[in-house]
N, C-alpha and C positions, 0 to 999 in steps of 0.2 A: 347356587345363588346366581342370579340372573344378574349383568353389571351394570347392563343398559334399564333397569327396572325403574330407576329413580334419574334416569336422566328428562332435564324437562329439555321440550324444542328451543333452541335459540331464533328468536323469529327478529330480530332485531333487523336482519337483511329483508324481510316481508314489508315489515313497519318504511325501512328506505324505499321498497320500490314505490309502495301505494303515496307516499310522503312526495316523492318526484314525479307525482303526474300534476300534483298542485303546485301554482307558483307562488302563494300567497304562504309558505310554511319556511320557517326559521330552523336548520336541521340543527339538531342536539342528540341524536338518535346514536351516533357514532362517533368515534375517536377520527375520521379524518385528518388529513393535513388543509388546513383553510389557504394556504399557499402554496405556490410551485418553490422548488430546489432552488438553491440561492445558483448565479452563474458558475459558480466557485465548484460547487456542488456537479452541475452537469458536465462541466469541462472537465472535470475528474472524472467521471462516467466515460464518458465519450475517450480518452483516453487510457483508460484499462480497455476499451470494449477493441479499440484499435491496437491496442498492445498484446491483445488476444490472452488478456490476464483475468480464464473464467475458472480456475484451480479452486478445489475445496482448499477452504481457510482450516487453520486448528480448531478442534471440536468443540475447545469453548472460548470460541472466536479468536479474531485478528490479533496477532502479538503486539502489533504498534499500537492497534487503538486503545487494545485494556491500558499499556501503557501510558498512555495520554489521557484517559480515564484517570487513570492513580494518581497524576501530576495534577492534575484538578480538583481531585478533592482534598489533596495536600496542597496548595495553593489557597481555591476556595475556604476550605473547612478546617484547614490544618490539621487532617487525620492520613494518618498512613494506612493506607488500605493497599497494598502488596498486588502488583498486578495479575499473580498468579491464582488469586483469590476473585477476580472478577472474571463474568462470564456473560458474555455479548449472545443475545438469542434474536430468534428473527421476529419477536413482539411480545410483549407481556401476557398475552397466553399461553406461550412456552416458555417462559421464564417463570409463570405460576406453576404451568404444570411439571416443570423441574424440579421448582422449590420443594413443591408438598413431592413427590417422589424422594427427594434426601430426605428432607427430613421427618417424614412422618411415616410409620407403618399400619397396617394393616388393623383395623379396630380403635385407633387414637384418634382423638378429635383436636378440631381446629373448631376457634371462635370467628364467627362471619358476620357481621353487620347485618340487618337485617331492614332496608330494603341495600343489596348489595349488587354486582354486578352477576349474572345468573354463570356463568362461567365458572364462577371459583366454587359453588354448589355441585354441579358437575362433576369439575375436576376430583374434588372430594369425592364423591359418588363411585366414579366412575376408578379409582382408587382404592373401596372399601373404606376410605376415612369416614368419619363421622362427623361430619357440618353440625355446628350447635351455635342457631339461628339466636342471635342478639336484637331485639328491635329497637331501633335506632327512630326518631324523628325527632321534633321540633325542641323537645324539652333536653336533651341531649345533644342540641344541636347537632345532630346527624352524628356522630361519631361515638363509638364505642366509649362507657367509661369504668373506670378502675372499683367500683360495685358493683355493675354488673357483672365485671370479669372474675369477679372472686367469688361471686356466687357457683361458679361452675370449677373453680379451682383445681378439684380434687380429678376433673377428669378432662383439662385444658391440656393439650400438649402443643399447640401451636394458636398463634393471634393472625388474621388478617388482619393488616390499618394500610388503607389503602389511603395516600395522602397526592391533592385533594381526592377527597373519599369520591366513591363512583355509587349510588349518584352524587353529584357534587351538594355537599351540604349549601342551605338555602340561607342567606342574610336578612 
């Protein structure tokens, strides 16, 4: 079985380049940052880069930040979420592709919103999992609901809910 057989192109960098020859176009095409690093932000940069502090971090991330992560959502939300339990990745494409790696094997399916970000089909894909396309628009307000999901029950083994959903549900 071929792995690459069901992967589609991600053209989403094509959609940027041709989008940036126009100036009349409002980008929505990608997760960008619409802002530069706050001050606070760069002078810490600039400071590790001078303090020659370029060392692999622990493999699922910085011990002080999970930490300060935990402190926040125990603050925030009042949930104790154990800092040993969170894991800093370098973007939510590898923090998907990690997730479905734990927790899913080989022939199990995950529920995906359908239209979803084309990544997490992939990922699946490119895993052996099995993507089991939910379509999602206007009457469901874009997001997955608790009858569709039970329709597939008997061979759900994981849910994406991507919140706010990707594409972003419409008002």
């Amino acid at each position: 079985m071929d792995r690459m057989s069901n992967i589609s192109p991600f053209i989403v960098m094509d959609i940027v380049r041709e989008a940036s020859k126009r100036e009349d176009i409002i980008h929505f095409e990608v997760g960008q940052p619409d802002m530069p690093p706050s001050k606070n932000v760069i002078s810490a940069f600039q400071k590790a880069s001078f303090d020659n502090k370029f060392q692999y971090t622990d493999s699922t991330g910085i011990v002080e930040l999970k930490i300060k992560i935990s402190e926040f959502y125990k603050q925030k939300y009042n949930l104790n979420i154990a800092a040993e339990r969170i894991i800093i990745t370098s973007g939510t494409s590898a923090a998907f592709l990690t997730t479905y790696s734990l927790l899913l094997n080989m022939g199990e399916s995950i529920a995906l919103a359908d239209p979803t970000y084309p990544c997490y089909r992939n990922f699946s894909h490119l895993l052996y999992i099995n993507p089991l396309m939910i379509n999602v628009d206007k009457s469901t307000n874009y997001q997955l609901t608790v009858s569709q999901l039970k329709k597939g029950i008997d061979t759900i083994k994981a849910v994406q809910i991507s919140s706010p959903s990707n594409p972003n549900r419409i008002l």
